[in-house]
N, C-alpha and C positions, 0 to 999 in steps of 0.2 A: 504493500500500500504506500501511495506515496504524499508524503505529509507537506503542508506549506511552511515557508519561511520566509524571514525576509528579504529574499535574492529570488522572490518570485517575480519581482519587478526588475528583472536583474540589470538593466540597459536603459531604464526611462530615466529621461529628465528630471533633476529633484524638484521643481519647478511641476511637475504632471502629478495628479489632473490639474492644479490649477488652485480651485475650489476644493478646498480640503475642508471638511468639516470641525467644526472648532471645536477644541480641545481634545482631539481625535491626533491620537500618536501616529509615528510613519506615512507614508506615501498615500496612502487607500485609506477612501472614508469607511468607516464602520462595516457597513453595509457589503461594500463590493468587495472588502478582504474576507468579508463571511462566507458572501455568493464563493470568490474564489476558495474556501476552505474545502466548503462542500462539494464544490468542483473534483478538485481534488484529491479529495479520501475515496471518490465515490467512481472518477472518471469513467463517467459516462456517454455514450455513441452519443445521444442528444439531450439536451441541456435545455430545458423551457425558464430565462430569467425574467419576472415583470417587476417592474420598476417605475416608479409612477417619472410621470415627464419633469426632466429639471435634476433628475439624481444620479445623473451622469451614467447609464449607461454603457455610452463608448469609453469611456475611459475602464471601464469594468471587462468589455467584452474586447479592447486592446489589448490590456496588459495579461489576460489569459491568451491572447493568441500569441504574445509573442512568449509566455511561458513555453506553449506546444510547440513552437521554431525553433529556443533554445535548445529543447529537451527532445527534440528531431520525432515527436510525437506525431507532425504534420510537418510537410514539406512547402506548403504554397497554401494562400488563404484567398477566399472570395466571398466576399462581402456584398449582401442581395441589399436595396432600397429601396424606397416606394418613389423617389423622385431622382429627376436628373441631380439637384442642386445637390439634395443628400447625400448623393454617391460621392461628390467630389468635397464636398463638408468629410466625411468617412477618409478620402483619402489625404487629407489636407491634418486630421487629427491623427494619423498614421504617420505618416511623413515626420511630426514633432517627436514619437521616441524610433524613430527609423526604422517601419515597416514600410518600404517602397509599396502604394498601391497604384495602378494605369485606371484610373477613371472615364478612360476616354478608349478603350480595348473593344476591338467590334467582333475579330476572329482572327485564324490565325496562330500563327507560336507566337508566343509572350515574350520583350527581352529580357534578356539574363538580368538586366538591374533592376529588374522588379520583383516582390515576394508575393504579390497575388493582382488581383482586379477588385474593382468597385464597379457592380453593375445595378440595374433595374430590375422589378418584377417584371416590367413590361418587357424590355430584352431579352429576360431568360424566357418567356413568352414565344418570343419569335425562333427561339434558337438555341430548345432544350439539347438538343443531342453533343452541340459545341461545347456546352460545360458539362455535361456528361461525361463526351471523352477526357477532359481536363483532366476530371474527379479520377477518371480510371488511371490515369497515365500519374500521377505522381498525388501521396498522399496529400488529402485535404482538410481543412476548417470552413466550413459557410457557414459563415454570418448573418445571420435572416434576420434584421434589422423590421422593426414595427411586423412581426410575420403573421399580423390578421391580415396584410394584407395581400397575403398569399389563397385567400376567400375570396377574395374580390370578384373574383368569375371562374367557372370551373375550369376553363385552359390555363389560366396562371398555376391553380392547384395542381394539376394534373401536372404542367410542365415541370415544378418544382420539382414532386417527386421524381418523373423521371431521369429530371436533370441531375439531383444529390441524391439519390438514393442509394450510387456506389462509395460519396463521401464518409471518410475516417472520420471525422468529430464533425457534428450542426450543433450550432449554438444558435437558440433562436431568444428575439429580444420583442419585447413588447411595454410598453406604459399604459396600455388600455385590452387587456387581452378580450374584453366582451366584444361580438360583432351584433349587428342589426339584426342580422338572418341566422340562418343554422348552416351554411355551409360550412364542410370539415376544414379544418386548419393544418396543412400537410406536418407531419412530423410532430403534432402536438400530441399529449397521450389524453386522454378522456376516461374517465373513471364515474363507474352508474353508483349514485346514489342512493337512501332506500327510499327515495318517492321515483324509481325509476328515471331519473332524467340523469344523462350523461353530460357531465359540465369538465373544463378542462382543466388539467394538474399542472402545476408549476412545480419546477424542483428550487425555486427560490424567490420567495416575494417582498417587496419593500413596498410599503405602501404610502399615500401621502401623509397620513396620519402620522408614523412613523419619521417621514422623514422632516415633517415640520417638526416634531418633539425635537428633532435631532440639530435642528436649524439647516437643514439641508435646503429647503424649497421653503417659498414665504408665506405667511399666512394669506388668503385674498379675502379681499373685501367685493362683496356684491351688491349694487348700486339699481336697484330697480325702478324704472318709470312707466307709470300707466299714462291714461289720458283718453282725450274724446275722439273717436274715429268716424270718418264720415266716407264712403265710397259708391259706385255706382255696379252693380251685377251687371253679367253676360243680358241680361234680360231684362236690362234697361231702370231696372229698381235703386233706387239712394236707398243704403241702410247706414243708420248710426249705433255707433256701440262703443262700449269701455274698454278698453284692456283688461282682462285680469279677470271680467265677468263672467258667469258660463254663458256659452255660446256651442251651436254645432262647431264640427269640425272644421268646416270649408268656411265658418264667419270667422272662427279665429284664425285662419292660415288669410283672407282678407283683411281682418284687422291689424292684421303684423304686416302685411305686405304693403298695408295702408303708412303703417308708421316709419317704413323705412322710407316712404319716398321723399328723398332729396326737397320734394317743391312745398313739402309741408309743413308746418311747424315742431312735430316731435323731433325728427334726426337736428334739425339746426340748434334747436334746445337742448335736446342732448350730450351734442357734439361738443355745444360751450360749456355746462357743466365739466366733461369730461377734461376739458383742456384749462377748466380750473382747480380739477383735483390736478394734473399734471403739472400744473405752478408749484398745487403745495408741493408735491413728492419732490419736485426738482432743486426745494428751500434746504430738503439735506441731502439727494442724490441728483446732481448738476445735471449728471448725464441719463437720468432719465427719460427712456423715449415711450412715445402711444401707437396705441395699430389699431386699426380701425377695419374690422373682417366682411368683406363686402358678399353680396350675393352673386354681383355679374360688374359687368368688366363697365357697363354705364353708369352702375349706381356709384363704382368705386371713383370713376370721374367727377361723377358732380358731388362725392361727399369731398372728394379734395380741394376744389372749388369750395367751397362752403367751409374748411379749416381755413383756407388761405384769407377769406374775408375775414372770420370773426379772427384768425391771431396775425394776420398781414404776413404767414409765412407761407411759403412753398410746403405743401406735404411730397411724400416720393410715393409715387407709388407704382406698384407691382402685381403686373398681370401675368396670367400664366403660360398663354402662348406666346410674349415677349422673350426676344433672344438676351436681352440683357436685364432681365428679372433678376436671375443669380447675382448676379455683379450686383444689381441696386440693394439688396438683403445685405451683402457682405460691408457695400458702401456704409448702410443706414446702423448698422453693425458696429462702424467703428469709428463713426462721427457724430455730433453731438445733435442734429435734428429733431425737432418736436415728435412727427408725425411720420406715420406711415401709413400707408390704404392700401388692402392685398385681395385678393380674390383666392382667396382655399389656398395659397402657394404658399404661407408659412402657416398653418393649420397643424405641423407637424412635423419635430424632426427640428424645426428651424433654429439653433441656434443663435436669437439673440438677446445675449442676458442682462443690455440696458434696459427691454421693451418693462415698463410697470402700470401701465394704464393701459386697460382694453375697453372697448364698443365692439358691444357681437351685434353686427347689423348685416347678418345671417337670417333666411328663415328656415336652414339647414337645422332639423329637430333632434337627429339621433345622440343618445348620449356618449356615443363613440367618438364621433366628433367634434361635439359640445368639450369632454375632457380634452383630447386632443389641443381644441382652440384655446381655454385657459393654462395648458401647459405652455403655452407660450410666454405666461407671464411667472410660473411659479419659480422661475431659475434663482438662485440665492448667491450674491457676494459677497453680502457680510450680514454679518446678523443686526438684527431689527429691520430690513427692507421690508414694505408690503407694497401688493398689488391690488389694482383698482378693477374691476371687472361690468362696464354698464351694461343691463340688459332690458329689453323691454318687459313688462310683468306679464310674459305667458305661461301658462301652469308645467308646462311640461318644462320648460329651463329651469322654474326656481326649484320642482324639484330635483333637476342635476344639480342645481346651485348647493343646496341641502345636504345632498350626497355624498359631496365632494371627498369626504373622508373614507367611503365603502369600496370596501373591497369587493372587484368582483369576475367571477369567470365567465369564460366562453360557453353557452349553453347548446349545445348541440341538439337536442329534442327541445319544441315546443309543446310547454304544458296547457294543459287545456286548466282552463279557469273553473273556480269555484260558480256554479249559476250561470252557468253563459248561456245554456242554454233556455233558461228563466227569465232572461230580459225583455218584457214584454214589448220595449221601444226598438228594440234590436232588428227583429223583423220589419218591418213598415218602413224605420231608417233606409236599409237596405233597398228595400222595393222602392223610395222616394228617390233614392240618388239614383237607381239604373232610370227610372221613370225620363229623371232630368237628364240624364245622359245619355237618353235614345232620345227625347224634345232635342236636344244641341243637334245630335248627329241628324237630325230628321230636315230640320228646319236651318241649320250653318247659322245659330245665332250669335255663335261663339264668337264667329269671324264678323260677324257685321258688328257686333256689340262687345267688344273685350272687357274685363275687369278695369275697371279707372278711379284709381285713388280723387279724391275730392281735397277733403281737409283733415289736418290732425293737429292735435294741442299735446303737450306734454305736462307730464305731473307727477313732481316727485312721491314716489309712493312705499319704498320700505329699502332697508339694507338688510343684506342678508351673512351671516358671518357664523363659521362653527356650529354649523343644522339650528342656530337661532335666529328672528329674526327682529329687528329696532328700526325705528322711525313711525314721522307720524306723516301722512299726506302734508302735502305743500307745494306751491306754486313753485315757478326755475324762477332761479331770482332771489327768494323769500330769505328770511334769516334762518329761517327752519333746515332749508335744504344747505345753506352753507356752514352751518354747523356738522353736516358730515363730509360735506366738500373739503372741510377746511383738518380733516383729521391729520396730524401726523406722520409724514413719509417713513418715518422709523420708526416702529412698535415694535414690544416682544407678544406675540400672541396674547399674554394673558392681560399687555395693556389694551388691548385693542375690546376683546371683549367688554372690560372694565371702562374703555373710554364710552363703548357703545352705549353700553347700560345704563350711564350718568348721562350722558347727551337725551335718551330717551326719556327718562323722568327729568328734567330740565325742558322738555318739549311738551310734555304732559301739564307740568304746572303752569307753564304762562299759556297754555291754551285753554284751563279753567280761570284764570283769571279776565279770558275776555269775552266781552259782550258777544250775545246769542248772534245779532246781527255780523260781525265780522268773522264767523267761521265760518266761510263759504266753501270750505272741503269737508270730506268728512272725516274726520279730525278723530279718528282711533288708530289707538298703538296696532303696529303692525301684527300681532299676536292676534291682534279679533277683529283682523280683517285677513283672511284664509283666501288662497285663489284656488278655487273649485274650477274641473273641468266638466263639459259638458257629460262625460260619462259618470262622474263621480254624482252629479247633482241629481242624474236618472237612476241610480243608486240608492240616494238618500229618497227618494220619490221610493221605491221600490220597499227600501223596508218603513218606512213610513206608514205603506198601505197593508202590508205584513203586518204591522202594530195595531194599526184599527182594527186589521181582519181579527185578530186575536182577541181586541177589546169586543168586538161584534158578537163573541161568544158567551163573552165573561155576562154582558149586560142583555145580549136580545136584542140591542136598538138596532136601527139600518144605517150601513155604513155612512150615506149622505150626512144622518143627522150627529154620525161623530164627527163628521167633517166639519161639520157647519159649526157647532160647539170650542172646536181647535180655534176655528179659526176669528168667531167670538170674543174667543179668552186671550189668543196669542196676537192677534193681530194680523194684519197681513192681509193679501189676495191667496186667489183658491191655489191649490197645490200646483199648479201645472203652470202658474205662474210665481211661486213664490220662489225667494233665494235661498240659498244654502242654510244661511243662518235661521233663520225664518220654520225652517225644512225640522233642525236639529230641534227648534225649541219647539215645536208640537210632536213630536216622537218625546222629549224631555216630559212636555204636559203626558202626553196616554200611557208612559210609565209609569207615572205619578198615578194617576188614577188608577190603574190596574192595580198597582200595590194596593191600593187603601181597600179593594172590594176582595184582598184575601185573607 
């Protein structure tokens, strides 16, 4: 068995990684001389490390491969990525302790001055059998760098395999190993659990919880804005709606598509918030930069447009089928600029660890993603940094926003839900959208009449920080909202909590001290104001009526007239229009009374 020491770094830089974890002895943070421990007692044909984004990784899955060179364990190494820019970031962080990699290797014998490649999923894609033969003719390491995204489409999978499947050691690296779908993840092991669903096994995990204890990655702060939205349908209808409110599916994927647009008032409100928390952070880290994650390659134009007004600077920005994207990252990387505006192209992978204020002006939903996007700001170099994160208040973000600390795998089997089949709204749902979706196809309403954003308003509405969440609604602008604009670029986690907490009851008090007529928001602590989705609120509808049904037995009356009594005594409109909260306190009342009649 062969044991680690301190000559497993035998040839790096004293200087590498860099980013050493404080108070953390020798070369390797905590974490990656563990991974490497276990590596090595254990040396294993493949290696699953996940590691949440910001906790160095490459520097984890270098200094083991050049262990396996030293110790002639592997002869030549190749390193898979999910982008051009990555490959050549991969061979660029190789290069500083002197692993030669060709990031630019199309086919071909390799020259002698090289010790491996940096290639793409997409090119191992086209031309499995080429690294194939590689693997066969001279022992190898691959590097399967982010390797969910070796799921992406069954020929990527498939190619993978064929291509490594004669490889000596795979090391596969991941910061987010859950995908959307259930597509297999080549080389991953999957292990059935006893509710029968097979989820994926890592042989070493670091998680972000973990590594903020450890001051590795920063705390973030989530910065939420609702607001009034007003748009036009395929079918020629203006509807208005809240952010944050329940709504169908397709009104909140309109509501949010409403608020990112450029011409409206949310994104320009936001944007200057956003670039006034980037003041404060920049009062103790100078070089802190913003990124601002676009949908499409128009909206990232006119949100740059709209920095340069409200702060008189030039943003850079970076789009994906731009030949000098890479160069702009590496530029914005290493100079002091405010802003940056990207389309999905540093979404992952991207190394820049000025970036500390983000806007996800994304309606990209998956949580795979979603962590992916805020890894771009969790990178830590020195302790106390924190990261600013704006998002709009849609229910499914805040709760990845909540999340943020869970661990979690790859699920390979989709489990079927508790009641799915019980949804009495479920059916008719279904049957209304194919309905509308053969009306478009029938009639080409879609093309004469497109979705058309109208108006939007923003509104400070909650911060969200360590699964809790603080603030009270407030106008941009207000003193309310710049009380957390104005929070401290350097915190230790547990001040930040601590600041939040004291900011909120200091919001709470001067809002009872004023007159009825000047609350023109509605002015509750973020706590009892919950963003319900439209599935969750047909939910609460659902066991609600469960409850009557039950009370319908205890007493004999007919369910209308326990309806009618809820709603009486609680308040509100009839069920099918009432809100969440609304929902909870008449299920609260027919508890209440079913106790007393036992």
């Amino acid at each position: 068995m062969v044991t680690t020491t301190t000559t497993s770094s035998h040839h790096l830089s004293p200087a590498f990684p860099g980013r050493a974890p404080w108070g953390t002895a020798g070369k390797l943070r905590a974490w990656q001389q563990g991974a490497m421990d276990r590596y090595l007692q254990e040396q294993p044909r493949d290696f699953l490390a996940v590691a949440t984004p910001g906790a160095g990784k490459t520097t984890f899955a270098l200094t083991l491969a050049s262990w396996l060179m030293h110790h002639h364990v592997v002869q030549q190494i190749t390193v898979v990525a999910p982008t051009e820019h990555l490959k050549k970031q991969w061979a660029a962080a190789a290069a500083r302790i002197g692993i030669k990699l060709d990031p630019d290797y199309s086919a071909g014998p390799l020259s002698k001055e090289y010790d491996g490649v940096a290639i793409t999923y997409a090119g191992v894609g086209v031309r499995p059998m080429l690294h194939r033969n590689r693997c066969e003719q001279r022992k190898t390491l691959v590097i399967l760098d982010e390797i969910h995204h070796a799921g992406d489409s069954k020929s990527w999978g498939e190619a993978c395999l064929e291509a490594f499947e004669p490889a000596t050691r795979r090391l596969a690296l991941t910061g987010t190993p859950f995908r959307s779908d259930t597509n297999p993840i080549p080389f991953v092991t999957y292990e059935e659990g006893n509710d029968g669903i097979r989820r994926s096994s890592a042989d070493y995990t670091y998680g972000y919880g973990n590594a903020l204890g450890d001051g590795v990655v920063r705390p973030v702060i989530f910065l939420s804005y609702s607001g009034n939205m007003r748009w036009r349908t395929k079918a020629g209808d203006e509807i208005a709606a809240r952010l944050g409110e329940p709504m169908t599916k397709d009104a909140v994927s309109q509501a949010w598509r409403t608020a990112l647009d450029a011409k409206g008032d949310w994104m320009p409100n936001v944007l200057r918030a956003a670039d006034q928390r980037l003041t404060e952070v920049r009062k103790s880290i100078p070089d802190a930069g913003g990124l601002v994650i676009a949908s499409d390659q128009d909206s990232a134009r006119s949100y740059a447009k709209l920095i340069r007004e409200i702060t008189g600077t030039k943003a850079t920005v970076v789009l994906s089928d731009d030949t000098g994207a890479s160069n702009r990252i590496d530029e914005f990387s290493e100079n002091n600029e405010r802003w940056m505006v990207a389309v999905r192209m540093v979404s992952e992978g991207v190394d820049v660890p000025r970036l500390s204020v983000g806007v996800y002006a994304t309606t990209i939903s998956t949580p795979l993603f979603f962590a992916q996007a805020v890894g771009r700001f969790v990178r830590s170099r020195r302790r106390g940094e924190t990261a600013s994160v704006f998002l709009p208040t849609i229910p499914s973000l805040l709760g990845f926003a909540n999340e943020m600390e869970v661990e979690r795998d790859h699920v390979l089997d989709r489990p079927k839900k508790a009641g799915e089949d019980e949804d009495p709204y479920a059916e008719s749902e279904k049957e209304m959208a194919e309905a509308e979706r053969q009306q478009d196809e029938d009639t080409g309403e879609q093309d004469m009449l497109p979705f058309e954003a109208l108006e939007s308003d923003a509104v400070f509405d909650r911060v969200l920080y360590n699964s809790a969440e603080f603030g009270m609604q407030a106008h941009p602008g207000s003193a309310e909202e710049q009380d957390y604009l104005g929070i401290p670029g350097l915190l230790e986690p547990d001040q930040v909590q601590l600041l939040l907490q004291k900011r909120q009851a200091r919001q709470i008090a001067h809002s009872r001290k004023k007159p009825d007529d000047e609350a023109d928001l509605l002015e509750l602590p973020a706590e009892r104001r919950p963003v319900v989705s439209h599935k969750e609120l047909l939910e609460l509808r659902k066991q609600l009526n469960t409850m009557v049904g039950a009370y319908v037995h205890q007493t004999g009356k007919p369910h209308g007239v326990i309806h009618t009594e809820l709603r009486r005594v609680c308040g509100g409109p009839p069920s099918a229009e009432a809100t969440a909260g609304q929902i909870r306190e008449r299920i609260k009342k027919v508890q209440e009374w079913a106790t007393r009649m036992r």
